[in-house]
One Martini backbone bead per residue (centre of mass of N, CA, C, O) as a GRO file, in nm:
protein
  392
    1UNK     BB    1   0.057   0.065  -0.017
    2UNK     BB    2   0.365   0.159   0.070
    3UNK     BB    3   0.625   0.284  -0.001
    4UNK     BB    4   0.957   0.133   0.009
    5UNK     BB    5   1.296   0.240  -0.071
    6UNK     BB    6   1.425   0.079   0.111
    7UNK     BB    7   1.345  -0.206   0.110
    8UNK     BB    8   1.362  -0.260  -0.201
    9UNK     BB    9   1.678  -0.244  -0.183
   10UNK     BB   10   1.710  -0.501   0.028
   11UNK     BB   11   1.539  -0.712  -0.188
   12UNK     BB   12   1.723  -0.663  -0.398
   13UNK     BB   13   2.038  -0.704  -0.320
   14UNK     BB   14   1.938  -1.020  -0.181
   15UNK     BB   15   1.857  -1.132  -0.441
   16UNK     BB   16   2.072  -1.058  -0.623
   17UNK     BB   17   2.266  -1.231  -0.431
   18UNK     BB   18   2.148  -1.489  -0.502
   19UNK     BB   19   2.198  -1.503  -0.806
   20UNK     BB   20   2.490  -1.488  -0.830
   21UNK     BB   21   2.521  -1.752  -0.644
   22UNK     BB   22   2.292  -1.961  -0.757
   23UNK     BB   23   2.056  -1.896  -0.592
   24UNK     BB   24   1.774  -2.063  -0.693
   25UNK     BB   25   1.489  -2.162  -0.729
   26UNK     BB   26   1.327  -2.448  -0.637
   27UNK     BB   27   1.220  -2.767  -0.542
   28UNK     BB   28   1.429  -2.779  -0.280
   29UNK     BB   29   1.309  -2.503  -0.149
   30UNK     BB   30   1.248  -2.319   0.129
   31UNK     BB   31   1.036  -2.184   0.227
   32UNK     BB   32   0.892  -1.841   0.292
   33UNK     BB   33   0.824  -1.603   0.501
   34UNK     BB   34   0.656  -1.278   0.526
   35UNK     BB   35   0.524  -1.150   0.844
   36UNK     BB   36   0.405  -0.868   0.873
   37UNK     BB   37   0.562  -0.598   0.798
   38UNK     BB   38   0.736  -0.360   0.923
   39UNK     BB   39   0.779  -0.022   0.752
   40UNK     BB   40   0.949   0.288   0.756
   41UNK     BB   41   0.743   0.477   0.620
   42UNK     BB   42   0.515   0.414   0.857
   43UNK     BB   43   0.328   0.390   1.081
   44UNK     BB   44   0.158   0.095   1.051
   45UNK     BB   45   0.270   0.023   0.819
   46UNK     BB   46   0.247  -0.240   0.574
   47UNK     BB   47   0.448  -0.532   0.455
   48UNK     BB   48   0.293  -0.836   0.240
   49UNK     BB   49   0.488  -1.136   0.162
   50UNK     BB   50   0.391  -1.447   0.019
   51UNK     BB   51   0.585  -1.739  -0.040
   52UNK     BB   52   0.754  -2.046  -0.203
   53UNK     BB   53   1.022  -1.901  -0.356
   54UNK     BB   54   1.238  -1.787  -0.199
   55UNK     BB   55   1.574  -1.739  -0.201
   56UNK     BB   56   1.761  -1.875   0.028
   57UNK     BB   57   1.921  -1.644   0.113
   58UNK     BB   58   1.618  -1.504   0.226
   59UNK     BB   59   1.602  -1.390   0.571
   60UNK     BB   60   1.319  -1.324   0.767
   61UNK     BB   61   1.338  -1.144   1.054
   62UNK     BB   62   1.247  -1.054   1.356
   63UNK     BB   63   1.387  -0.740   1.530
   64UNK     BB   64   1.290  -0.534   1.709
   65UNK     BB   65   1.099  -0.422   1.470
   66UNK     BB   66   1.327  -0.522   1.262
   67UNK     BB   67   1.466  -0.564   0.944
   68UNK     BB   68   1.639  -0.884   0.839
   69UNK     BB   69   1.920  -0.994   0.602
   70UNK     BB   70   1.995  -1.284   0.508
   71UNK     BB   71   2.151  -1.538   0.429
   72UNK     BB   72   2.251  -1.850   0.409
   73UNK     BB   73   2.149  -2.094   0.510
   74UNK     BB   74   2.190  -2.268   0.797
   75UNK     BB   75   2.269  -2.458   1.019
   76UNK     BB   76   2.275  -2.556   1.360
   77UNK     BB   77   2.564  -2.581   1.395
   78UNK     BB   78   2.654  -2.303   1.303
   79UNK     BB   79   2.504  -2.183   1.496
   80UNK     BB   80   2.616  -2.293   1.750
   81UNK     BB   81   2.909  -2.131   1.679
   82UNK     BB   82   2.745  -1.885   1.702
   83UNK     BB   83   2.941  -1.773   1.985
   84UNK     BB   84   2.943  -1.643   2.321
   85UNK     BB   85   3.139  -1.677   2.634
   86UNK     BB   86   3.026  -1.657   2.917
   87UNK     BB   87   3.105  -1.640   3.287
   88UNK     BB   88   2.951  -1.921   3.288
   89UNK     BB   89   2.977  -2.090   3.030
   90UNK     BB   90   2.780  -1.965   2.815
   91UNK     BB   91   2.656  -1.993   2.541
   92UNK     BB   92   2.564  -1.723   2.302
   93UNK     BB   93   2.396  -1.656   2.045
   94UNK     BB   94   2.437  -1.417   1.802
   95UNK     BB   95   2.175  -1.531   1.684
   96UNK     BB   96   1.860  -1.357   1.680
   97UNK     BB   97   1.507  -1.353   1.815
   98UNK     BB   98   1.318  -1.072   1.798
   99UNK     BB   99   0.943  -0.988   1.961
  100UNK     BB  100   0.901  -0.723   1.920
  101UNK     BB  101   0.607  -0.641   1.781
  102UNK     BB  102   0.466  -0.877   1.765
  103UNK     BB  103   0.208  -1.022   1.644
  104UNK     BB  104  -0.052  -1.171   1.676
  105UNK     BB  105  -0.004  -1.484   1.503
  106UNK     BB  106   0.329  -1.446   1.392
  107UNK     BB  107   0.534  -1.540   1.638
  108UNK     BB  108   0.489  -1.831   1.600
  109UNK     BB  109   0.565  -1.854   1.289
  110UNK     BB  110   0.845  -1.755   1.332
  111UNK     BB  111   0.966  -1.940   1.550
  112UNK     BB  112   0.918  -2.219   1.395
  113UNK     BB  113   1.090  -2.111   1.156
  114UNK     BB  114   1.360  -2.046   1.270
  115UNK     BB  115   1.373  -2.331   1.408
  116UNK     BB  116   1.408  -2.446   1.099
  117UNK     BB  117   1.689  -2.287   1.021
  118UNK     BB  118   1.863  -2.259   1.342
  119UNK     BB  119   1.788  -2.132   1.542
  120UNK     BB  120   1.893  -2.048   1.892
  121UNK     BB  121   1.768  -1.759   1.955
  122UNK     BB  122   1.529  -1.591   2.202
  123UNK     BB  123   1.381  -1.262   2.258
  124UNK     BB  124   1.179  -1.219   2.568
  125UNK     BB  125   0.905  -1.003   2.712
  126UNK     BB  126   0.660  -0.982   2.906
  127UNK     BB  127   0.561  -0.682   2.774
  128UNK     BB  128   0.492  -0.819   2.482
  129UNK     BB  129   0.233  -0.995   2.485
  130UNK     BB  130   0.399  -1.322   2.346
  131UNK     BB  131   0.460  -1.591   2.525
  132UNK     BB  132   0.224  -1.795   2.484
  133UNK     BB  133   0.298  -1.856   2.174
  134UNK     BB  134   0.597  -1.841   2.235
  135UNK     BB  135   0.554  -2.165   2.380
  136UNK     BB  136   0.391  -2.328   2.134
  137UNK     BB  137   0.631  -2.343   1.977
  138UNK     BB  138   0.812  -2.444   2.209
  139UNK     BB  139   0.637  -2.738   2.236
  140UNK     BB  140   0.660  -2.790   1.909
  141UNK     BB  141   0.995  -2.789   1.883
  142UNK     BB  142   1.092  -2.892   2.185
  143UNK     BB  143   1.263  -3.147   2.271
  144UNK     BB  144   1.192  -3.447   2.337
  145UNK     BB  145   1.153  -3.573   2.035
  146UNK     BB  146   1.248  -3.330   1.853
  147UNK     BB  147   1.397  -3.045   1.674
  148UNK     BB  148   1.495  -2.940   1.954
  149UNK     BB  149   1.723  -2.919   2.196
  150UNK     BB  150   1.732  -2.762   2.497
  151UNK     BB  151   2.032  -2.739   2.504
  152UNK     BB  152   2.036  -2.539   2.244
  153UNK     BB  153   1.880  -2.349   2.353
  154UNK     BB  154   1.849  -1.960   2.389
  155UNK     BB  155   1.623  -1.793   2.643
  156UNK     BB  156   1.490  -1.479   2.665
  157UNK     BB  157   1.416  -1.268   2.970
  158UNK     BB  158   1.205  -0.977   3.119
  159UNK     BB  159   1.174  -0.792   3.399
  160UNK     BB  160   0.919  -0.557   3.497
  161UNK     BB  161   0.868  -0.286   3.649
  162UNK     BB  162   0.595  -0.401   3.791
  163UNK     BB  163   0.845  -0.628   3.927
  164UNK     BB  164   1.060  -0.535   4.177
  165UNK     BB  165   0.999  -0.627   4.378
  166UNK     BB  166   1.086  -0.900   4.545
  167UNK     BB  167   0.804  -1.081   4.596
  168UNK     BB  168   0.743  -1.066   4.277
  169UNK     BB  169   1.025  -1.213   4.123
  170UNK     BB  170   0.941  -1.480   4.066
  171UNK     BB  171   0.664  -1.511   3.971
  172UNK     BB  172   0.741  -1.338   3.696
  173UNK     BB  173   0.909  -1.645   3.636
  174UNK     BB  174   0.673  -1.796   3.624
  175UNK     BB  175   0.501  -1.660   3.416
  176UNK     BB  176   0.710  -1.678   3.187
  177UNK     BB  177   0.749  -2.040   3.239
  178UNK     BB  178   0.449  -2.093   3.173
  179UNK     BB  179   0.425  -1.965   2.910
  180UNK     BB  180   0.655  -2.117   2.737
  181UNK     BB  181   0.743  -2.353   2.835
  182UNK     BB  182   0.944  -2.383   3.068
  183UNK     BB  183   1.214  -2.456   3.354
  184UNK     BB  184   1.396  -2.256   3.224
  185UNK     BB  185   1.668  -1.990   3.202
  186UNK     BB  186   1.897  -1.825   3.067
  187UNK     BB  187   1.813  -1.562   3.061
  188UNK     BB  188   1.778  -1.255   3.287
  189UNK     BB  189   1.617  -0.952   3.273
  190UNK     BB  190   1.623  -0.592   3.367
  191UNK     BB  191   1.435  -0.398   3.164
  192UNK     BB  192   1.484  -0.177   3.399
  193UNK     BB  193   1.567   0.022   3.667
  194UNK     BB  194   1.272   0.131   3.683
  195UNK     BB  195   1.010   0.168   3.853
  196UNK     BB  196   0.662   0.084   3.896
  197UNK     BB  197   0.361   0.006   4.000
  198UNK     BB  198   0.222  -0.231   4.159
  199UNK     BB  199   0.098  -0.473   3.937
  200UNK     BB  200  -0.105  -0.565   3.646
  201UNK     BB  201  -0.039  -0.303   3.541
  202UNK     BB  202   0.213  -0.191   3.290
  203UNK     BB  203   0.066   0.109   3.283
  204UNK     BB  204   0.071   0.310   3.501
  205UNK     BB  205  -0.151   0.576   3.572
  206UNK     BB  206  -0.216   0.880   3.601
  207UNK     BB  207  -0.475   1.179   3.521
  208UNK     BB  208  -0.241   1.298   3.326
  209UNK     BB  209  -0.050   1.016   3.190
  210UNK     BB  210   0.140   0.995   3.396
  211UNK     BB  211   0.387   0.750   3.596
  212UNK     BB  212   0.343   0.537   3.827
  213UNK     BB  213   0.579   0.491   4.088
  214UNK     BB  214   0.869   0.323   4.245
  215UNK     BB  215   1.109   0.311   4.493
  216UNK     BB  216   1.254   0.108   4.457
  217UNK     BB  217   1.559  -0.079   4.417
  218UNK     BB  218   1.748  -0.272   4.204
  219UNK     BB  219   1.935  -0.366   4.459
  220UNK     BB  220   1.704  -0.548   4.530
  221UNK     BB  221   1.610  -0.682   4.292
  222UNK     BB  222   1.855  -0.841   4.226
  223UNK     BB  223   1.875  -0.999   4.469
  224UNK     BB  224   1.632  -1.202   4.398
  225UNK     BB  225   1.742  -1.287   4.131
  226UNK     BB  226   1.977  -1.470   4.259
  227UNK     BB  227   1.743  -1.682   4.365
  228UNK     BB  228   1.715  -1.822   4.115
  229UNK     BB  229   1.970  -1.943   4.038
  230UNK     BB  230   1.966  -2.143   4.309
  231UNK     BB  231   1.679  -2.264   4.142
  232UNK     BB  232   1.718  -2.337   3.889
  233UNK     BB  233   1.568  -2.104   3.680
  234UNK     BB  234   1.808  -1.999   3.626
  235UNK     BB  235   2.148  -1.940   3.415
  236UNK     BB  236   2.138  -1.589   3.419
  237UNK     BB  237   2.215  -1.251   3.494
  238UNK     BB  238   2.064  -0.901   3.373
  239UNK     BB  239   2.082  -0.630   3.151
  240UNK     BB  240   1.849  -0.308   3.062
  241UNK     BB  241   1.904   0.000   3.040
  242UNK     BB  242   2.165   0.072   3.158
  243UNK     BB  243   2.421   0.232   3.297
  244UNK     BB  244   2.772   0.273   3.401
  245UNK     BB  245   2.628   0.344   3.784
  246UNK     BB  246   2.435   0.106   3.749
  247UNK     BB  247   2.623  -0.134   3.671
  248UNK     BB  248   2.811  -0.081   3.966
  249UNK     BB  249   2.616  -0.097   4.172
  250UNK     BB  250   2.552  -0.421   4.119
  251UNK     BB  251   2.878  -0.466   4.116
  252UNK     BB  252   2.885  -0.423   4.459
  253UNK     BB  253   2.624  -0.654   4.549
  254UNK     BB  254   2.727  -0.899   4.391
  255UNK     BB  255   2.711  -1.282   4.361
  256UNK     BB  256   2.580  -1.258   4.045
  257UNK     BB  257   2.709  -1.175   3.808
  258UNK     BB  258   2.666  -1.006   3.491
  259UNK     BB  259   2.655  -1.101   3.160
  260UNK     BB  260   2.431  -0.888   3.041
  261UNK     BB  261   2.414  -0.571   2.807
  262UNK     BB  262   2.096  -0.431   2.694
  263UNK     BB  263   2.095  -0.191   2.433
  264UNK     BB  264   2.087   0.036   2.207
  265UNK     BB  265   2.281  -0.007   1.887
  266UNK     BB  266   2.418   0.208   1.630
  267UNK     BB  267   2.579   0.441   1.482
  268UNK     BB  268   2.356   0.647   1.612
  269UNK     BB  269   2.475   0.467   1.859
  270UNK     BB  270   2.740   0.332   1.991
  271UNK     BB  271   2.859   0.323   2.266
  272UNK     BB  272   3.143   0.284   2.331
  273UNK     BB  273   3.199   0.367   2.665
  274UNK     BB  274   3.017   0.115   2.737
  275UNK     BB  275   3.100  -0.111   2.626
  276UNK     BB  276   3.404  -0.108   2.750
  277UNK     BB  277   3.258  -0.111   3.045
  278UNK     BB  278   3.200  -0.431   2.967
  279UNK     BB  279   3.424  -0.546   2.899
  280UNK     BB  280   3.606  -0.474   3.186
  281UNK     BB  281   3.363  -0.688   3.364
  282UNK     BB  282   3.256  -0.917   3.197
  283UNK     BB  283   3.034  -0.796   2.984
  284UNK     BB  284   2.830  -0.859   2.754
  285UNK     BB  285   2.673  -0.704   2.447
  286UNK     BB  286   2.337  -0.632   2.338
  287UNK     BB  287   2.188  -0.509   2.053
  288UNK     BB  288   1.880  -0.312   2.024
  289UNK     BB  289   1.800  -0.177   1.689
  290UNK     BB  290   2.042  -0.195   1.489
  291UNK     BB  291   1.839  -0.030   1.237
  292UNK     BB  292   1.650   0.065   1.385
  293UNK     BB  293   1.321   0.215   1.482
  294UNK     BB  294   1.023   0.344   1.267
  295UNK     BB  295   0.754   0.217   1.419
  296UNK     BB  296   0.693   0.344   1.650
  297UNK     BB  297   0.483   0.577   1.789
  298UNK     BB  298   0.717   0.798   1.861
  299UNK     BB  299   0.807   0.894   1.578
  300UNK     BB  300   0.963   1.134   1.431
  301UNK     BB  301   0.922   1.324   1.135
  302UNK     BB  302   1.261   1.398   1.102
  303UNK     BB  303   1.415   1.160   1.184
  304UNK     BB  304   1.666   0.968   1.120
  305UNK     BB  305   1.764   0.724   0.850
  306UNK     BB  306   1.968   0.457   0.904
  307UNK     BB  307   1.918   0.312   0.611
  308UNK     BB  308   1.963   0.542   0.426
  309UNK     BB  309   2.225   0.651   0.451
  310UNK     BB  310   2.490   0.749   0.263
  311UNK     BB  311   2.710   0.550   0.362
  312UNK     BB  312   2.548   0.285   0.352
  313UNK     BB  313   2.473   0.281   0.097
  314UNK     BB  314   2.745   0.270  -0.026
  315UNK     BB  315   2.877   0.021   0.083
  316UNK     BB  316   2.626  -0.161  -0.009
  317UNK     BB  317   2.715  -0.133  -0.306
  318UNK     BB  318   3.033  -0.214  -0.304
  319UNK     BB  319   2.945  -0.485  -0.144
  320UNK     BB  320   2.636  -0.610  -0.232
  321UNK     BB  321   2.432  -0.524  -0.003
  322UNK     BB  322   2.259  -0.449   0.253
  323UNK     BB  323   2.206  -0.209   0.473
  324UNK     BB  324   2.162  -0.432   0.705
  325UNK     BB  325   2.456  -0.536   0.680
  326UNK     BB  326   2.630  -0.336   0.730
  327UNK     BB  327   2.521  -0.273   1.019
  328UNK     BB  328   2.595  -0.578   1.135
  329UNK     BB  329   2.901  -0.577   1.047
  330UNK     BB  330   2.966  -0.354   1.264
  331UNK     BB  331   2.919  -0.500   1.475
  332UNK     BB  332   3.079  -0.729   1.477
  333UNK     BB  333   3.366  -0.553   1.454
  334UNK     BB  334   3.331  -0.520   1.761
  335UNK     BB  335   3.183  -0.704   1.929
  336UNK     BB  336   2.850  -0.758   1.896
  337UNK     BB  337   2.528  -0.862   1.968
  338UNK     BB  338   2.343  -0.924   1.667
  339UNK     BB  339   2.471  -1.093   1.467
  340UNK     BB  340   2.466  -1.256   1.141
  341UNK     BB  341   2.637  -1.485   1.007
  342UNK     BB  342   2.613  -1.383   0.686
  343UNK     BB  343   2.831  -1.112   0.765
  344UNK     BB  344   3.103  -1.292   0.741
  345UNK     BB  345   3.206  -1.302   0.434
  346UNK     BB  346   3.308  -0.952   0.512
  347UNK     BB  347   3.508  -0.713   0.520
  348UNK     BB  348   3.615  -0.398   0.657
  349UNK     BB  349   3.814  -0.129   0.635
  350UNK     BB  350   3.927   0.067   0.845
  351UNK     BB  351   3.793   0.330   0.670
  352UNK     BB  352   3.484   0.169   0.672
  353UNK     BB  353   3.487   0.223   0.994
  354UNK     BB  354   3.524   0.533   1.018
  355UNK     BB  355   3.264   0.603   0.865
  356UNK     BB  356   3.062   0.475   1.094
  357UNK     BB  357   3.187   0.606   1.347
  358UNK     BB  358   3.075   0.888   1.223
  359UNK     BB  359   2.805   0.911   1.272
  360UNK     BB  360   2.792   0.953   1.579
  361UNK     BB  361   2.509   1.125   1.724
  362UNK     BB  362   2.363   1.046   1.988
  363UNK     BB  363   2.076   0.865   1.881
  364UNK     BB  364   1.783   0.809   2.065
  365UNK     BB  365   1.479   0.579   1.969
  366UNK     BB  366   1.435   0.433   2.273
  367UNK     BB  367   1.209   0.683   2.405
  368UNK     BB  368   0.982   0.694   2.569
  369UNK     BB  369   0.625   0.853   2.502
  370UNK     BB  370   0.425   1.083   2.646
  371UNK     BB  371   0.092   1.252   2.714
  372UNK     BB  372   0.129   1.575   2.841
  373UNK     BB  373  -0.054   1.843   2.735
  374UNK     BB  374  -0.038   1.766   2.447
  375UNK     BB  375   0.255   1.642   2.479
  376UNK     BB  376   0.555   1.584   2.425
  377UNK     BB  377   0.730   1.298   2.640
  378UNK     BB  378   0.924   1.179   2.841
  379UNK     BB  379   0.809   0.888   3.036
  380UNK     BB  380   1.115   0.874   3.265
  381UNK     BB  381   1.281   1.155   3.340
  382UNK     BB  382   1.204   1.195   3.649
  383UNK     BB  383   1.360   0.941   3.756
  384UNK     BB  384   1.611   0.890   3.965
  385UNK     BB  385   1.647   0.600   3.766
  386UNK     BB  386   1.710   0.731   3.473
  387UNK     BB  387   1.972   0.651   3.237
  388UNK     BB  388   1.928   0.895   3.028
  389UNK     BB  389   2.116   1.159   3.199
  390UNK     BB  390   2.393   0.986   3.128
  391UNK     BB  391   2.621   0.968   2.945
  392UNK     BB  392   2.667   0.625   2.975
   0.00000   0.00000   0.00000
């Protein structure tokens, strides 16, 4: 219904280099299915491709509501070698299936996909209110006698801002396991520092518009999520949007230290500093949104498109790739998570690293805005635990 220059050049890129490769559709070609994504043309707007015949080389998966254009299928075993080594001992696949905004219906046929292709890498949270589903998918797709053993997949998820009290934090957790039909979580992450009032309300609000807090600490809450740990419940757990002097809170206090830090992270969003801070600490980082989310609800009508940018075209167009790939090869280089094994068979030169990281114009997208006085507003920036008033 709307067109959307970016995509077609991302969909005809990820084509032609199947083509150039001789990945051509044939009678053993693998279904794929592209499954209602949101495009950056415009919020809300859909573009819906159904097919049973495209190029082997092209799988569309959601990630945190941005569309990923992936390279030739991979086995199972290639994808459980592409994995970075947390300081638990648990392997965390590069390669992730994120779940955010993924609408009722689309979820479980996505991940039901993604598992049949080799993913092994699923990121989920209660607050994206559709655990039940991915579930469904993986009671039937995961487990003894299935195509999946349990130990082969990493999947994650994380605890809402309104259970952050400590008596609250199993039960989120037992609800989160019992949604996935699952017995235990690999990683467990505190979704935000800020805590919202206690209740089954995930967005409880004043009558003015604006947000409801609670004063709990974080590091109570840690306390808390360390006894999943000790009960077999969780086997790492981590955190999500924290800067680096609450990062320092946590592991002044941990007696089971966080293993990964999950942050928005791309060219217009660097991340450096943070960065460095958890690679010297000891934590692995996934980036998430790293093509940017320009279908946000609250996305600005001016704010730039990370996947238009001119250096980004230039160099998809120089190496033949999509300009997804070029975005995620830079993460690759960096040794941040969240990047697809087909961006491995190419690599950037020196100055085409520095091309990229000069975009770094501290753009941060996935700021929550509510309306207040008929206005928009940062959603917690009132907030004593708001993340986002530190450098990094």
């Amino acid at each position: 219904k709307y067109r959307n220059p970016g995509l077609e050049r991302c969909l005809r890129s990820a084509l032609w280099d199947g083509w150039r490769r001789g990945q051509r559709p044939g009678p053993s070609t693998s279904p794929v299915r592209m499954h209602s994504l949101r495009t950056p043309a415009r919020p809300g707007a859909r573009f819906r491709v159904e097919t049973a015949g495209v190029y082997s080389v092209l799988r569309v998966i959601l990630e945190t509501g941005a569309l990923l254009l992936l390279g030739p299928a991979l086995t199972a075993k290639e994808m459980m070698a592409s994995c970075v080594l947390l300081h638990t001992g648990q392997k965390m696949p590069l390669i992730g299936l994120g779940t955010w905004k993924s609408e009722p219906g689309q979820v479980k046929a996505a991940v039901k996909h993604a598992l049949s292709v080799g993913y092994r890498h699923i990121d989920c949270a209660a607050v994206y209110g559709n655990e039940t589903e991915i579930g469904e998918a993986l009671k039937e797709n995961v487990g003894p006698g299935k195509a999946v053993p349990r130990e082969e997949l990493f999947v994650t998820s994380k605890l809402w801002n309104t259970k952050h009290h400590p008596e609250d934090v199993e039960g989120a957790l037992r609800k989160t396991l019992a949604d996935l039909q699952l017995e235990y979580l690999d990683l467990y992450l505190i979704h935000w520092p800020h805590a919202f009032e206690r209740g089954d309300n995930p967005f409880p609000k004043n009558a003015d518009g604006t947000m409801r807090y609670d004063s709990i600490h974080y590091k109570d809450t840690w306390k808390a999520l360390e006894a999943l740990v000790a009960k077999g419940l969780v086997k790492a757990l981590g955190l999500s949007n924290f800067n680096s002097r609450q990062i320092d809170d946590i592991l002044s206090v941990a007696s089971v230290r966080p293993a990964v830090l999950q942050v928005e992270c791309h060219p217009y969003l660097a991340q450096n500093e943070l960065i460095a801070h958890c690679q010297a600490r000891g934590l692995e980082v996934t980036a998430y949104s790293p093509l940017g989310s320009s279908d946000r609800a609250w996305r600005h009508p001016n704010e730039p498109v990370l996947l238009e940018d001119p250096v980004v075209l230039a160099l998809a167009e120089k190496h033949g790739r999509s300009p997804a790939q070029i975005l995620l090869r830079w993460q690759v280089q960096r040794k941040v998570i969240c990047v697809p094994k087909s961006v491995f068979d190419f690599t950037f030169s020196p100055e085409e690293m520095k091309q990229l990281d000069a975009l770094n114009k501290n753009w941060r997208y996935i700021v929550p805005m509510i309306t207040v006085d008929g206005k928009m507003a940062p959603r917690d920036a009132g907030h004593p635990l708001y993340p986002f008033n530190d450098p990094y």
